[in-house]
N, C-alpha and C positions, 0 to 999 in steps of 0.2 A: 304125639305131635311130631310130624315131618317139615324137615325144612331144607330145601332146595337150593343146591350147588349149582351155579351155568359150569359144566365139567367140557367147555369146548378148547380153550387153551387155558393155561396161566396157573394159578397157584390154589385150584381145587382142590388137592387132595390133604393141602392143609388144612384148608376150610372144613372139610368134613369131617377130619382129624380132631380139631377143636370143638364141631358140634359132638360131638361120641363124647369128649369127656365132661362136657356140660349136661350128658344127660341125653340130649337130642339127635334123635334120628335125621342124618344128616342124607339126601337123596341126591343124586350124581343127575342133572339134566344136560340130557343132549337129544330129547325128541320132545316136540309140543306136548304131547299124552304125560309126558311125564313130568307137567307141571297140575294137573288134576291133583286135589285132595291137600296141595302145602299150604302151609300157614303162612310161609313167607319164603323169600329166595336171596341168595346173596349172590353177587357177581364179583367175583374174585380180579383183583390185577392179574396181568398179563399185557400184552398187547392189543391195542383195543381194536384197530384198524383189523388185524386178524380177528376177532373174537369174532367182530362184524359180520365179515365174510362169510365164518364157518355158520353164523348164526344167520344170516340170508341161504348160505347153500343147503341147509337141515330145514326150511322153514322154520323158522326161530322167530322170526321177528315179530310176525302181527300176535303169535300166542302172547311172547314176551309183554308185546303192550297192552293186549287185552288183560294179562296178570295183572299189568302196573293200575289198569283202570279200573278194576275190581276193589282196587284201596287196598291189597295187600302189602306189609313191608316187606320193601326191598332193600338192602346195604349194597353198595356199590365200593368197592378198594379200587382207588386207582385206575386200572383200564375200565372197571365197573361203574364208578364215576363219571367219564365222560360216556360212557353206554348209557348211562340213565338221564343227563343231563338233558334239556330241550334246546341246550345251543353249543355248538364245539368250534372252537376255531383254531387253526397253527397244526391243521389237518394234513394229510397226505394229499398230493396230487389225486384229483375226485371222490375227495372225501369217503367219509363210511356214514351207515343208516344208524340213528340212536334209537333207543327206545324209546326216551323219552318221560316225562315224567316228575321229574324233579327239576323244579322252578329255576333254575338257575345256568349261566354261561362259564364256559368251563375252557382253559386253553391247555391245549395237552402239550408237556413237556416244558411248561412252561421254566423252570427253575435250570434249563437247560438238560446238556447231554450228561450221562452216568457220570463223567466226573466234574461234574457241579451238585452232586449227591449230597447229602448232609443229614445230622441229627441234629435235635432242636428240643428244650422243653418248653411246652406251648400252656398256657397258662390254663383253667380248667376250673372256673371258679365257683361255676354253675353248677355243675355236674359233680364238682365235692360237695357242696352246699346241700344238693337231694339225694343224690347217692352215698355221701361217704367217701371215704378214700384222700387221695394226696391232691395237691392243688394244682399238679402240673403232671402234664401226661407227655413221655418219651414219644416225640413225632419224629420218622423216619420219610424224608425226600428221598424218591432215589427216582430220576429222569418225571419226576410228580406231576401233575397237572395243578393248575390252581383255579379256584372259583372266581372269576374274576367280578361277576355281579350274583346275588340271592336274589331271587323274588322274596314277595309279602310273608308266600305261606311257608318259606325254611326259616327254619329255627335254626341259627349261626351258634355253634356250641363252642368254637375256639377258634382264632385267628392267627395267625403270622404276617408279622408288617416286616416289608423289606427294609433294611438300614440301608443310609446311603453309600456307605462303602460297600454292601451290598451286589449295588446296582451296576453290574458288568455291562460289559456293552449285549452281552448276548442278552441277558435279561432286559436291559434297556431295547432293544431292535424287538422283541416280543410284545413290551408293552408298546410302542410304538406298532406295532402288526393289534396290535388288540384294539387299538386307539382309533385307527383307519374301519377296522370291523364296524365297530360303532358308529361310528360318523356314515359311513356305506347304510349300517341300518336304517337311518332316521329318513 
């Protein structure tokens, strides 16, 4: 069983570090060809804007979506997340191209810059329940992105609700930029 690293920027070589000791052969993509024959692919954080790019200038993108459309799993961390997402906003000047795929809107950086970074344990009550294990999983913000809506067909496995002491003004001017997105949609 092969399973497929995007190895354009960002934090690949952990990713495949981690499949090797699960056993799994973990395969480095940086050309279309060499997403033939995986079972599934992960897209690692990094920076997504970059990821983007390197993935339009290699021809990346329509393979990548043709993957997604195939119904293979994908995991997304972070830059990989808003890469997969079908709506991104709090984007760069002209934005970047997503893949697409996962029902949901996503705002990047939302939680603010590196030093609004945080650790959190996120509650996990489900996934002890079928899996096993402890009821609360070590979640790591660091410049994060947050879902800001799911469609139908995601399955929501853990949440994080802002406290009001929380809510900085930068977070606050985000959700308000997120607020105007939606209102634009309709």
């Amino acid at each position: 069983m092969s399973v497929g690293v995007l190895a354009l920027q960002g934090s690949f070589h952990e990713h495949t570090a981690a499949l090797g000791k699960l056993g799994v052969k973990g395969v480095l993509v940086k050309k279309p060809e060499q997403l033939e024959g995986l079972v599934g692919l992960i897209i690692p954080g990094g920076e997504s804007t970059t990821m983007a790019r390197l993935a339009e200038y290699h021809n990346l993108i329509q393979a990548l979506q043709d993957f997604c459309k195939k119904g293979k799993p994908i995991w997304g961390t972070c830059a990989g997340l808003i890469f997969l997402a079908n709506k991104a906003i709090g984007q760069k000047s002209g934005g970047q191209e997503l893949i697409g795929g996962l029902d949901c809107t996503v705002h990047r950086n939302f939680f603010g810059s590196q030093l609004n970074s945080f650790e959190t344990e996120l509650p996990v009550p489900k996934i002890a329940a079928e899996e096993g294990g402890p009821e609360t999983f070590r979640a790591v913000f660091i410049r994060a992105p947050a879902i800001l809506e799911a469609g139908p067909s995601v399955e929501v496995l853990a949440e994080y609700t802002l406290l009001s002491k929380e809510s900085t003004s930068t977070i606050e001017n985000m959700e308000n930029e997120a607020q105007l997105f939606f209102e634009d949609a309709r």
